[in-house]
VOGU-3710 file (C-alpha; in Angstrom, 3 decimals, decimal comma):
1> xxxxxxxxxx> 127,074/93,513/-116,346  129,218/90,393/-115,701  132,607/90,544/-114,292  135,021/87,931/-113,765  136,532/88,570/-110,204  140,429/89,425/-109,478  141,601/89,016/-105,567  143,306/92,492/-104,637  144,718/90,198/-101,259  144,755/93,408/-99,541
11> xxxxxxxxxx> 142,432/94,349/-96,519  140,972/97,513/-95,518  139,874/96,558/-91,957  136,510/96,465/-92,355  135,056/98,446/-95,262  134,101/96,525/-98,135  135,748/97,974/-101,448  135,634/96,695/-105,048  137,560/97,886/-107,973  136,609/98,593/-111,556
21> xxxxxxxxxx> 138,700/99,834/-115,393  137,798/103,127/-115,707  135,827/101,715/-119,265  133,798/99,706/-117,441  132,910/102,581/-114,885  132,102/104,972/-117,383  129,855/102,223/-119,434  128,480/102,121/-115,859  128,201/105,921/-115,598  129,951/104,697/-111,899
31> xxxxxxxxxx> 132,338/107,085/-110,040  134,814/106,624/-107,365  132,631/106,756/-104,318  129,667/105,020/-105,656  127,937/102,007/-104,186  127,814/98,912/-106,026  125,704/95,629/-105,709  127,510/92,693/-106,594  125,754/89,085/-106,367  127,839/85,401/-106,857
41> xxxxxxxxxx> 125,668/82,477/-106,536  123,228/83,291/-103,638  125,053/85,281/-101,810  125,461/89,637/-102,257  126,798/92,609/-100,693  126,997/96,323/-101,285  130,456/97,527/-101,455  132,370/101,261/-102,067  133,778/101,436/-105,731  137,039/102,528/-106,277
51> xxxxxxxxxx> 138,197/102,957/-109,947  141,348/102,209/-111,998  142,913/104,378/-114,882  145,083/101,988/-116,310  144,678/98,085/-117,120  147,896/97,037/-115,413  146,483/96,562/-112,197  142,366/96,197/-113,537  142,193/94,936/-116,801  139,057/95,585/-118,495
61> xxxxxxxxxx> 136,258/93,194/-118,133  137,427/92,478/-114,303  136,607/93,748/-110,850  139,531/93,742/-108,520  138,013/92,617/-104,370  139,101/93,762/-101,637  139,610/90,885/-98,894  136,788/92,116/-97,006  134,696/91,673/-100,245  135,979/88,846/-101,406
71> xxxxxxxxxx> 135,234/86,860/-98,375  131,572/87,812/-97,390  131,128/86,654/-101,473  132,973/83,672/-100,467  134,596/84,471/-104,294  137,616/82,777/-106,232  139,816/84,293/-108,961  138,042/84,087/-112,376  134,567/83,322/-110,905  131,804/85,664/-112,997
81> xxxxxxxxxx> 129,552/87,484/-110,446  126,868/89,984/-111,652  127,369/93,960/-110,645  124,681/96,784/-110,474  124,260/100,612/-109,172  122,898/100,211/-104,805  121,138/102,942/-103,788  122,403/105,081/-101,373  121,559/104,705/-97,649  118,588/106,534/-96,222
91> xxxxxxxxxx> 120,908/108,270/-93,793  122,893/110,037/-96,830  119,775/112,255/-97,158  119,403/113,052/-93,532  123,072/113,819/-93,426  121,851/116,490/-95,974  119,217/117,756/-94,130  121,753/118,332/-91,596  123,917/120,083/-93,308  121,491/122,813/-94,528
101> xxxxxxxxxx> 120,783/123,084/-90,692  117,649/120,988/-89,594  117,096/119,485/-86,790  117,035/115,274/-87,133  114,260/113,568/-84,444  115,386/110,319/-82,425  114,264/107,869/-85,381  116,863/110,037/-88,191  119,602/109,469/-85,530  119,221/105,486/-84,574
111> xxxxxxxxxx> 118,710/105,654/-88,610  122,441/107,822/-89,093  123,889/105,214/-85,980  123,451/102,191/-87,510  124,229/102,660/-91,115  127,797/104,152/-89,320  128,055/100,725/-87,032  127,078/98,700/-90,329  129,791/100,597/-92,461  127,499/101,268/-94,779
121> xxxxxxxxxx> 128,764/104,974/-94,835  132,179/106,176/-96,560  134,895/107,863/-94,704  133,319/111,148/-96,629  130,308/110,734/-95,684  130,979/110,379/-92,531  133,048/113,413/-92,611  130,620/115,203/-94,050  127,761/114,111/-91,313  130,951/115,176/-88,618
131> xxxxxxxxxx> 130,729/118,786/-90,671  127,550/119,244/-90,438  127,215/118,881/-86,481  130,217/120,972/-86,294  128,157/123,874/-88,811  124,942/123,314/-86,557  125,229/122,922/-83,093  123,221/120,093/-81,856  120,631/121,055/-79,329  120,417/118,894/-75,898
141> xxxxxxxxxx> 117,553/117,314/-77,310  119,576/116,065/-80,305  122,519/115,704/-78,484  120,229/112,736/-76,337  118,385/110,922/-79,166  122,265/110,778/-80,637  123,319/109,423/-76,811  120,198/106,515/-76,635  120,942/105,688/-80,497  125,145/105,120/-80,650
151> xxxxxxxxxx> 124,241/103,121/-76,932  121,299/101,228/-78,448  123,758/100,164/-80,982  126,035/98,389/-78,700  126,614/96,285/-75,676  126,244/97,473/-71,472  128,663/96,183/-69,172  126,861/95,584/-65,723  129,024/95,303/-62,671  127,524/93,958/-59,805
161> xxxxxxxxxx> 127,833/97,073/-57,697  124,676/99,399/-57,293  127,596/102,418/-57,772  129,583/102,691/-60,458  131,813/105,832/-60,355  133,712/107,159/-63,664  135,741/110,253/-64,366  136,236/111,750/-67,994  138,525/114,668/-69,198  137,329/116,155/-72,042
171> xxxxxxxxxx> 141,288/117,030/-73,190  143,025/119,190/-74,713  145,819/119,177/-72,116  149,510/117,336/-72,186  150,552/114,977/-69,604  147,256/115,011/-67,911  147,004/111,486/-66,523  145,086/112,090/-63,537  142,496/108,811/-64,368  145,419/106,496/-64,127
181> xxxxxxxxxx> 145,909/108,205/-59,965  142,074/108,607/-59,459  140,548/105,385/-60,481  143,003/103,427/-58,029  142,637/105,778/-55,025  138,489/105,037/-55,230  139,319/101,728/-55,784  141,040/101,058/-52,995  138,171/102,788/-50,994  135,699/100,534/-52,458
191> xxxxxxxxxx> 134,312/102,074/-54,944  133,485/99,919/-58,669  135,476/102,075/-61,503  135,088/100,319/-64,771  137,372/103,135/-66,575  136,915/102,817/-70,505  139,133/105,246/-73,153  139,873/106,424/-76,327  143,075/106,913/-77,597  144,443/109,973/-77,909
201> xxxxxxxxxx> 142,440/112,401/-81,242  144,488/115,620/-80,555  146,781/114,807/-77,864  150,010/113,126/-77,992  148,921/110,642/-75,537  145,260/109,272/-74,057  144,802/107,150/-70,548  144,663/104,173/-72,594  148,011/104,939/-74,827  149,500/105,278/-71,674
211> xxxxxxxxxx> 147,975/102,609/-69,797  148,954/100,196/-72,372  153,098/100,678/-71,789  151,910/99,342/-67,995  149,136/96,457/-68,799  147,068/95,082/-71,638  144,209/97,569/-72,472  142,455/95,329/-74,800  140,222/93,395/-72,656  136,725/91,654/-73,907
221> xxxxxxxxxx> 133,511/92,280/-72,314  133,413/89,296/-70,572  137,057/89,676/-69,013  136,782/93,401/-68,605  133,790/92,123/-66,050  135,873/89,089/-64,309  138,392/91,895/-63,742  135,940/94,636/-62,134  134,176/92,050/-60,159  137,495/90,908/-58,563
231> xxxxxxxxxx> 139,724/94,203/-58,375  137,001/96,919/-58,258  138,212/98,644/-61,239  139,857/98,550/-64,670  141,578/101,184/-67,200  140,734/99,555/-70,762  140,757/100,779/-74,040  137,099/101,281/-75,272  137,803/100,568/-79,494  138,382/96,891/-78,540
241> xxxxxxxxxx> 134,558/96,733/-77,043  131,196/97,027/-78,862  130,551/99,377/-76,059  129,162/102,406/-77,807  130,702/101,301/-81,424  129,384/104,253/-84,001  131,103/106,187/-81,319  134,775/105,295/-82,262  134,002/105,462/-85,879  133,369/109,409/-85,794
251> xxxxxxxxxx> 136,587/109,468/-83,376  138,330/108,082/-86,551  137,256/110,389/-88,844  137,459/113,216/-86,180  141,283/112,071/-85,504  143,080/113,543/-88,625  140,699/116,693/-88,730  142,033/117,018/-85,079  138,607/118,412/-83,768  136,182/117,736/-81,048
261> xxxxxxxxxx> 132,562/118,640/-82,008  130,590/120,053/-79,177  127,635/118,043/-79,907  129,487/114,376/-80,250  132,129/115,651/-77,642  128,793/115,408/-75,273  127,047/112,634/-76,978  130,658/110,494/-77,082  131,446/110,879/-73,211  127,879/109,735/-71,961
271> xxxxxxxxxx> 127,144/107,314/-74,243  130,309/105,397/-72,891  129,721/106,186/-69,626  125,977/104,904/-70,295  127,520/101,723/-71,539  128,987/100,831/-68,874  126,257/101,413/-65,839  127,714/104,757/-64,671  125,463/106,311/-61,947  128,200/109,290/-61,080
281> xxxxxxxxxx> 130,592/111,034/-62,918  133,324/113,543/-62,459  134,010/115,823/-66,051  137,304/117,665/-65,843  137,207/120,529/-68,214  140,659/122,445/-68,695  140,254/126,181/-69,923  142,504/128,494/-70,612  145,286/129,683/-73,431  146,511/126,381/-75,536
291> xxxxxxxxxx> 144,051/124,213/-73,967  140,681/122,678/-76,008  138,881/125,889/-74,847  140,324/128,620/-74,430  137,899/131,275/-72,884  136,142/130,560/-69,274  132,733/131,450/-71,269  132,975/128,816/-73,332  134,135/126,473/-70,784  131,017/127,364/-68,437
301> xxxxxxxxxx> 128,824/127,190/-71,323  129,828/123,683/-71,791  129,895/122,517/-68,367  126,022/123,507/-68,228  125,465/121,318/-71,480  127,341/118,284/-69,310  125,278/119,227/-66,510  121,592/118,757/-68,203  123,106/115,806/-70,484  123,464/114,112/-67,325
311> xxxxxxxxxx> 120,365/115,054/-65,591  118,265/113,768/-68,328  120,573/110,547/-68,499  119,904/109,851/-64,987  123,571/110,365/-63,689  124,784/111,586/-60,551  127,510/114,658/-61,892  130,519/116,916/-61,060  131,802/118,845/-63,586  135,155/120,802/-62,709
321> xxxxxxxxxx> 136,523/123,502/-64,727  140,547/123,260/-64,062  143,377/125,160/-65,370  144,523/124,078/-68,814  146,940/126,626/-69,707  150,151/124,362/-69,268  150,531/120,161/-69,398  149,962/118,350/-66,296  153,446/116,486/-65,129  156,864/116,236/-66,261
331> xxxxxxxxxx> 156,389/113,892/-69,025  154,400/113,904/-72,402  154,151/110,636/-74,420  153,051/107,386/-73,047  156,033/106,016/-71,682  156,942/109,183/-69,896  153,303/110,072/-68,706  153,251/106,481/-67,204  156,950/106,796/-65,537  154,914/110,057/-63,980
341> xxxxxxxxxx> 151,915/108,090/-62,613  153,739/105,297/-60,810  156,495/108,198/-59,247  153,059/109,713/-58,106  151,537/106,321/-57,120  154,775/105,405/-55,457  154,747/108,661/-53,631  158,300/109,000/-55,148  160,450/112,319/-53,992  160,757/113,147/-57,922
351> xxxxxxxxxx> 156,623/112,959/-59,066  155,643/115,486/-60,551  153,326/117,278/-57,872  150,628/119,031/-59,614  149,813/115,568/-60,866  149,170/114,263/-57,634  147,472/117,661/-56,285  145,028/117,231/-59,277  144,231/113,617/-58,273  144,209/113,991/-55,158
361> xxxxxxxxxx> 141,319/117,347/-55,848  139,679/115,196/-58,489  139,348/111,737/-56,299  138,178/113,930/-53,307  135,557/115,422/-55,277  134,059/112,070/-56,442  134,087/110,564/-53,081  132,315/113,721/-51,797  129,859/112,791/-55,101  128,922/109,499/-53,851
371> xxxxxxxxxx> 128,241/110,551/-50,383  131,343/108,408/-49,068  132,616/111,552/-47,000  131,108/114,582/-45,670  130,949/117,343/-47,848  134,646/119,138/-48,986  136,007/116,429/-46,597  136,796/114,122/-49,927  140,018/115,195/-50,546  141,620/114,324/-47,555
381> xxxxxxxxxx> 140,610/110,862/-47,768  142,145/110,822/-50,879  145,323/112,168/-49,716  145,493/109,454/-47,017  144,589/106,479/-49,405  147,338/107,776/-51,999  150,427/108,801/-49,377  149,558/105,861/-47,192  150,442/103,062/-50,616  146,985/101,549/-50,876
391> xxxxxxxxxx> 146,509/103,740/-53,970  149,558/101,967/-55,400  148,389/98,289/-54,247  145,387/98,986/-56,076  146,898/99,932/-59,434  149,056/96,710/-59,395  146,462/94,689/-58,736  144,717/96,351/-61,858  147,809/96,097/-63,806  147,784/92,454/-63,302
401> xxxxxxxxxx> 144,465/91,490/-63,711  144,815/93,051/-67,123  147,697/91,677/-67,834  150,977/93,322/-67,189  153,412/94,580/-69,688  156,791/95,495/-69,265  157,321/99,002/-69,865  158,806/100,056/-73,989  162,018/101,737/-73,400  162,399/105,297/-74,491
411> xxxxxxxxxx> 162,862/106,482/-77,824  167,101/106,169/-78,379  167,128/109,760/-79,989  167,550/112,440/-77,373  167,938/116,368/-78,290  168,057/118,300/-74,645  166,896/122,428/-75,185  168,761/124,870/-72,894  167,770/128,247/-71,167  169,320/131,005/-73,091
421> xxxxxxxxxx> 168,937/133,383/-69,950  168,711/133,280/-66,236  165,021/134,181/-64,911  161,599/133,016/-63,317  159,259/130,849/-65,613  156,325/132,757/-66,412  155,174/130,111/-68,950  154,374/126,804/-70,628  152,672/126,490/-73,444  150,356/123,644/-73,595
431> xxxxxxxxxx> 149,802/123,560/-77,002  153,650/124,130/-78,902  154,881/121,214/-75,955  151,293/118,980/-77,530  152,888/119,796/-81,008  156,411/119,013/-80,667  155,549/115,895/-78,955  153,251/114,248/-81,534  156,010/115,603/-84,641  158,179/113,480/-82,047
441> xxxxxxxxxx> 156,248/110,595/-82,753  153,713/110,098/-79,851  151,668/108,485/-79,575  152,310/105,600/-82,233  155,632/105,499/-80,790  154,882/104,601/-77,087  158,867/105,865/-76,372  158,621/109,282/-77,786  157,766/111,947/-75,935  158,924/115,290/-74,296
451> xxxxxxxxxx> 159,991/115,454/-70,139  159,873/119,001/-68,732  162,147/119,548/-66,524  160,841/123,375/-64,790  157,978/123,891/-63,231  155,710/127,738/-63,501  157,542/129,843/-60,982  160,755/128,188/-60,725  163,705/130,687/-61,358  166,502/128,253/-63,964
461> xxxxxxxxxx> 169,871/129,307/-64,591  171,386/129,986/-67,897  172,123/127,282/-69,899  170,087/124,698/-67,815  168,462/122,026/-69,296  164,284/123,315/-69,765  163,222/119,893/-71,536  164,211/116,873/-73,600  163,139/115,633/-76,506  163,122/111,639/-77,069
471> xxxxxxxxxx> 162,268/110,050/-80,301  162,266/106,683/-82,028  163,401/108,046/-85,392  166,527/110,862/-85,828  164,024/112,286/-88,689  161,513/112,562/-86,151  163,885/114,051/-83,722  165,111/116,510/-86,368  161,391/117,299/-87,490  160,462/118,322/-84,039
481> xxxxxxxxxx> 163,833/120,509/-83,182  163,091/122,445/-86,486  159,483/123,236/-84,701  161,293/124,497/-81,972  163,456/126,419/-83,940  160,636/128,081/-85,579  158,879/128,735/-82,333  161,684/128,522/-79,293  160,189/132,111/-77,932  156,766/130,429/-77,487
491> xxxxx> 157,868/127,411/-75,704  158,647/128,434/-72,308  158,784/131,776/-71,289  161,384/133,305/-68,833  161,729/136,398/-67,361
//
């Protein structure tokens, strides 16, 4: 069939997306969701087809492109190009293999990899491929052809140092910003910390959300090596690489389910420690009620995945199960998580202290990991690098080899929640204060957040102030007191 070609002038980002009249679809036998070859001239592509009921927009006889389309095609309103069914990729039908429960060998996975770092799968299929590794759990075996094939698939950074220490939390837990304390304290003993992240899939912030209100996170590969050579560490934002790049493709399509497959939890972390020359690693993983997992079982059960994903990977590993019943720090949202790491790093009177104590455990372990104490002697190095300032020297020289930013101000709406009793506090609920702060608007909103303002233990007096709420919005404001409302007993318990 011959179409003359209408510019939509709107851009998806990447995907490449073509629009038909429902007539010409059905003469087709198309569907929304089918692939489509179109050719102009010499040149072709294979594109997702979207269809349109009425002629206002897609008049029959047309096909509306997408910018991505209409570039590759090189193609100019009214030009005639030809269109015809594509056949699906080859990884649609291991996707289905999957999903009734096979196992896939290391040639279906590279196969799965690149047709996801080539776009050449939908959002729904790759939805559908993160379903059926959620149904199925992926063995270790699996889990490492999935590891070589999403690192094959992108670039390495090299440092020059024969060590290269990294440190990963696997979530779940507000406010915990201990990478932003750690990677400075190791740098400032020596050690090469090229510290890449995600941002945030169920939290309301991640280390690079929050690293971004203090410096730019959005370094090349070139520059994100000029600035480990010189500093001895960095704290970038890993979606701005081609470090691992099928990896923050399933993160996108994992994001709005808000879940963290065991399988690509595992083969997400190494692969982007892989990618950038890690030979140790620390993996924090918080247990407990409101946290990502919420049993000590299941917590174990996953450290001892980490722990023979690493061994087969040929990295040096700690893996630390730490208490994830209640956020880390007085602040949730990126602005207010990063006001809590420079109090900490500035050994401020007012930082939130089991912050630091975390960092300080965390830092001490690594250094004990790379030999560069005695044994259980790491964490009082660490103590002395962070309360003696070198800690802090450190992170501003990181902040301004990236770039520094000055910090966004807070969101303008405030709402402050009072104690409606005298008593001890007993509890704080990780996951209503991880709520409240994303319906805030965190982390889009870098000033939006939640500051906590009593600690577990601490006795409050009636009609104290518990926490704030700060958003950018008075909708979003309003949207998160009505979640209080609805679940003030659950909040922060006092008795």
């Amino acid at each position: 069939m011959k179409l003359k070609v209408l510019k939509a002038n709107i851009s998806t980002g990447k995907r490449k997306i073509a629009v038909l009249n429902y007539k010409n679809a059905n003469e087709l036998d198309l569907f929304a969701g089918d692939r489509i070859e179109l050719k102009l001239g010499k040149r072709s592509t294979i594109c997702i087809l979207d269809v349109a009921h009425t002629e206002r927009h897609v008049p029959v006889g047309k096909i509306m492109l997408y910018d991505e389309t209409a570039e590759f095609l090189r193609a100019k309103n009214n030009q005639v190009l030809a269109i015809r069914i594509a056949k699906p990729p080859s990884s649609i039908k291991l996707i289905k293999h999957k999903l009734t429960g096979r196992k896939l060998n290391k040639i279906e996975y590279r196969t799965i990899v690149e047709d996801i770092v080539n776009d050449n799968l939908s959002d729904i299929e790759l939805t559908y491929f993160v379903a059926a590794c959620s149904a199925h759990n992926l063995t270790i075996t699996e889990i490492k052809h999935l590891i070589d094939a999403i690192v094959k698939t992108g670039s390495i950074i090299k440092p020059k140092s024969k060590i290269i220490v990294d440190k990963h939390c696997v979530g779940g837990v507000s406010g915990n910003r201990t990478t932003m304390i750690v990677t400075p304290i190791l740098a400032a003993a020596g050690l090469t910390v090229p510290k890449t992240s995600s941002k945030a899939i169920t939290s309301p912030s991640g280390t690079a959300n929050t690293m971004a209100c203090l410096a730019n996170v959005s370094l090349g590969e070139k520059e994100i090596l000029k600035v480990v050579n010189k500093v001895g560490a960095c704290m970038v934002w890993g979606g701005a690489l081609n470090l691992a790049p099928a990896d923050d493709k399933i993160i996108r399509v994992e994001h709005p389910l808000c879940i963290d497959v065991s399988g690509l939890l595992l083969s997400s972390i190494i692969s982007k420690k892989i990618s950038v020359s890690a030979t140790h690693l620390l993996i924090d993983i918080p247990w407990g009620k409101g946290s990502k997992f919420t049993s000590k079982k299941e917590a174990k059960l996953l450290k001892r995945k980490f722990k023979l994903i690493c061994n087969v990977s040929g990295i040096k590993s700690k893996i630390v199960l730490t208490d994830g019943r209640s956020p880390v720090g007085y602040g949730l949202g990126p602005v207010l998580e990063a006001i809590d790491v420079m109090k900490v790093l500035r050994n401020d009177e007012t930082a939130p202290q089991d912050l630091k104590e975390k960092s300080i455990i965390l830092a001490g372990k690594l250094f004990d990991l790379v030999g560069k104490t005695f044994w259980g002697k790491g964490k009082v190095l660490a103590r002395i690098i962070l309360e003696s300032g070198s800690a802090l020297d450190k992170m501003n020289e990181i902040i301004h080899a990236q770039g520094k930013k000055r910090l966004p101000p807070l969101g303008k709406f405030r709402k402050n929640i009072f104690a409606t009793k005298a008593g001890k506090v007993k509890h704080v609920d990780n996951k209503h204060f991880s709520k409240i702060t994303k319906i805030a608007g965190a982390p889009i909103s870098k000033g939006s957040g939640v500051y906590i303002k009593v600690n577990l233990g601490e006795k409050v007096k009636k009609g104290s102030v518990l926490f704030s709420i700060y958003s950018s919005t008075k909708a979003e404001l309003d949207y998160a007191f009505d979640y209080f409302k609805n679940n003030k007993s659950e909040f922060i318990i006092i008795s």
